[in-house]
N, C-alpha and C positions, 0 to 999 in steps of 0.2 A: 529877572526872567530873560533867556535869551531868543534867540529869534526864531526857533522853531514853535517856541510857547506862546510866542507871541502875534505868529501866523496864526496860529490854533485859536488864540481869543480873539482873536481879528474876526474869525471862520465866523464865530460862536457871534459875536457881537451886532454884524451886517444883519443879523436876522431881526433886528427891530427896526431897523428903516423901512421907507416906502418904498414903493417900486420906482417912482421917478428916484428919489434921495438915492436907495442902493445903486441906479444905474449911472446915477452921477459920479460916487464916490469910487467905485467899482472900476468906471474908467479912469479916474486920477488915479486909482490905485496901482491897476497895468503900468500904469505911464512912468510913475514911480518906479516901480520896480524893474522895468525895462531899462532901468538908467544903470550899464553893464560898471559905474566907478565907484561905486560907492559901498559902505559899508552896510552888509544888512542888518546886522543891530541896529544901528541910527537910524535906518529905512523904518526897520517895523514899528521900533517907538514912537516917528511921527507919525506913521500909520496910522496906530491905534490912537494917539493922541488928537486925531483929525475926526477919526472916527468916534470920539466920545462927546465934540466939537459938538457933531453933526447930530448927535441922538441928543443929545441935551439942545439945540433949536430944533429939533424938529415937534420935541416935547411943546414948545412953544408957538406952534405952528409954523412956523420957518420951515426953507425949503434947501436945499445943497446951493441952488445958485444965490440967494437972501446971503448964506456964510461966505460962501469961497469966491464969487461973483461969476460974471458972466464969460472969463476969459480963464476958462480951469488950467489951461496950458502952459498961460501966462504965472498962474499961481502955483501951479506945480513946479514950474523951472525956477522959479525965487526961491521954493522949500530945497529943491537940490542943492540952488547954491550956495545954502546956508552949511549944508551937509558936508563932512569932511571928505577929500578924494583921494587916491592912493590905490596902489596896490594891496590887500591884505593878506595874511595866510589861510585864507578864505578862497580869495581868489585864483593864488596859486594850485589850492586843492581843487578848485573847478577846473582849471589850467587840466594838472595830471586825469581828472574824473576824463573830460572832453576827449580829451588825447589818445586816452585808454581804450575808451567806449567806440571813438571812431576808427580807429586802427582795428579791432576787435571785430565790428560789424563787417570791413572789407574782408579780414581774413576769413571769418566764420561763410561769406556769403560766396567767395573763391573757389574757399574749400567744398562747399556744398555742388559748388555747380560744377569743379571739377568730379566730386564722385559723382554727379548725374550723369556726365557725358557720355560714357559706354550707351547710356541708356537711350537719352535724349540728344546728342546731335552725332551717332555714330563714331565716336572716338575711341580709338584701340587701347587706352591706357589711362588710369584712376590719376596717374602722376601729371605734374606740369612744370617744364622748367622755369625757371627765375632765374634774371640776369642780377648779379646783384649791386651793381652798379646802377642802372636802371631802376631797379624797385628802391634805392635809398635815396636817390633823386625826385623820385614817385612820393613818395612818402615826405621830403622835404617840402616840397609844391602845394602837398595836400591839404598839409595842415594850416599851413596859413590862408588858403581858397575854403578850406571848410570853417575857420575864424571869422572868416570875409564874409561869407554865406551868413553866419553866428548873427553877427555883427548888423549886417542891412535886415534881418528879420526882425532884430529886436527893433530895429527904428520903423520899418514896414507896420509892426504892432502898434507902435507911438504915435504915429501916424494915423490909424485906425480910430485910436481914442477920441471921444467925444463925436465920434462923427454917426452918421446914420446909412452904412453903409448896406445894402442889400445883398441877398447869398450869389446872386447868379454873377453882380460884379466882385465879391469877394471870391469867389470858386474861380473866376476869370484870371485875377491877377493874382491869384496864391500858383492858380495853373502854369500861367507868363513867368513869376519866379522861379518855381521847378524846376521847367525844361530848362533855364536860364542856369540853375545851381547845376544839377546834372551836365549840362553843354561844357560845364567851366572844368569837369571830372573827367569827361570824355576827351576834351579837347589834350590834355596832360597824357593821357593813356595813346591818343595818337602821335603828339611830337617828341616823347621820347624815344631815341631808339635804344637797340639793346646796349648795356655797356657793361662792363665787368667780367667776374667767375663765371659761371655759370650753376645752378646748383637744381637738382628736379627731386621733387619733394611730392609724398604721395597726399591725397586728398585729406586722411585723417591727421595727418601731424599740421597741414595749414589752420582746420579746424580747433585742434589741441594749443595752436599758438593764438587764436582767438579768444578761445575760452580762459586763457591764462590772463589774456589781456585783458579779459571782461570782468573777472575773479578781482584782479587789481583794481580795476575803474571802480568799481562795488566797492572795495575796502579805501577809498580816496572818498568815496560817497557819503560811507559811514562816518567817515572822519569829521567832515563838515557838521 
């Protein structure tokens, strides 16, 4: 069974636990899975193998903390580090999906707001120049500050696990992240200056070079 069949039984399975059981196993599960090294075939099969654990004690009236104990955190980083690590062709394929997807979303969002400009900030023309020097230094930056970003969510998530954290501080510090992810985007777009050819390109062909990248990141998607 590989691991998309096996998320599916996962799906299917969680629905005979209790509400405390579910909300226990539910947060080891995040936690698990947050863990950006690991293979997820091996992920999902202890998964569900945790998950069969927990519904056969719970049949016995046992409770998630009775199995896994009081320090799920503790037990979940022992099951990782049993767990094989490595880069897989898995990962690589998340690699190009990411790559693809985010490259895609700036040019698509560019493009957009170059063809709005006549409309909305008074600009005489659909085109915008590109230095290309500058945009492939831009694009170099990017991607490892948008890995970065990847990277502290997934442990921001880990972090959350088990805890009892309420909306108005969670809206608070997902907010503080943001401007935080954003600021580190901005910040790029203002220290580089121009460098390179020069090349001005109208708003549909930024857009079309989106779309292709998006087209790609989808078929990297499928792949997985």
């Amino acid at each position: 069974m590989d691991a998309e069949a096996l998320v599916q039984l996962n799906n299917e399975k969680r629905k005979q636990l209790s509400q405390e059981n579910k909300k226990y196993y539910e947060d080891m599960m995040i936690y698990i899975r947050a863990s950006y090294n690991t293979s997820d075939q091996e992920m999902e099969e202890i998964l569900v193998e945790l998950l069969d654990h927990l519904i056969e004690a719970q049949a016995e009236g046992k409770t998630a903390k009775d199995v896994f104990g009081k320090q799920p955190k503790k037990y979940a980083n022992e099951i990782l580090g049993e767990l094989p690590k490595g880069v897989t062709k898995k990962h690589i394929q998340y690699f190009i999906m990411f790559v693809c997807y985010f490259l895609a979303a700036v040019s698509m969002t560019s493009g957009i707001f170059n063809g709005l400009g006549p409309y909305i900030f008074s600009v005489d023309s659909w085109s915008k120049t590109y230095y290309l020097g500058a945009f492939a230094l831009k694009v170099l930056l990017d991607i490892p500050i948008a890995f970065f970003i990847m990277y502290l969510s997934l442990q921001y998530i880990r972090w959350t696990c088990f805890k009892e954290i309420n909306n108005k501080r969670f809206l608070f510090l997902s907010g503080l992240f943001g401007i935080f992810a954003v600021g580190l985007f901005v910040l790029v777009v203002l220290i580089i200056p121009d460098l390179g050819p020069k090349v001005e390109l109208p708003f549909y062909i930024i857009i079309l070079f989106g779309l292709v990248l998006y087209l790609i990141g989808r078929k990297a998607r499928k792949a997985i």
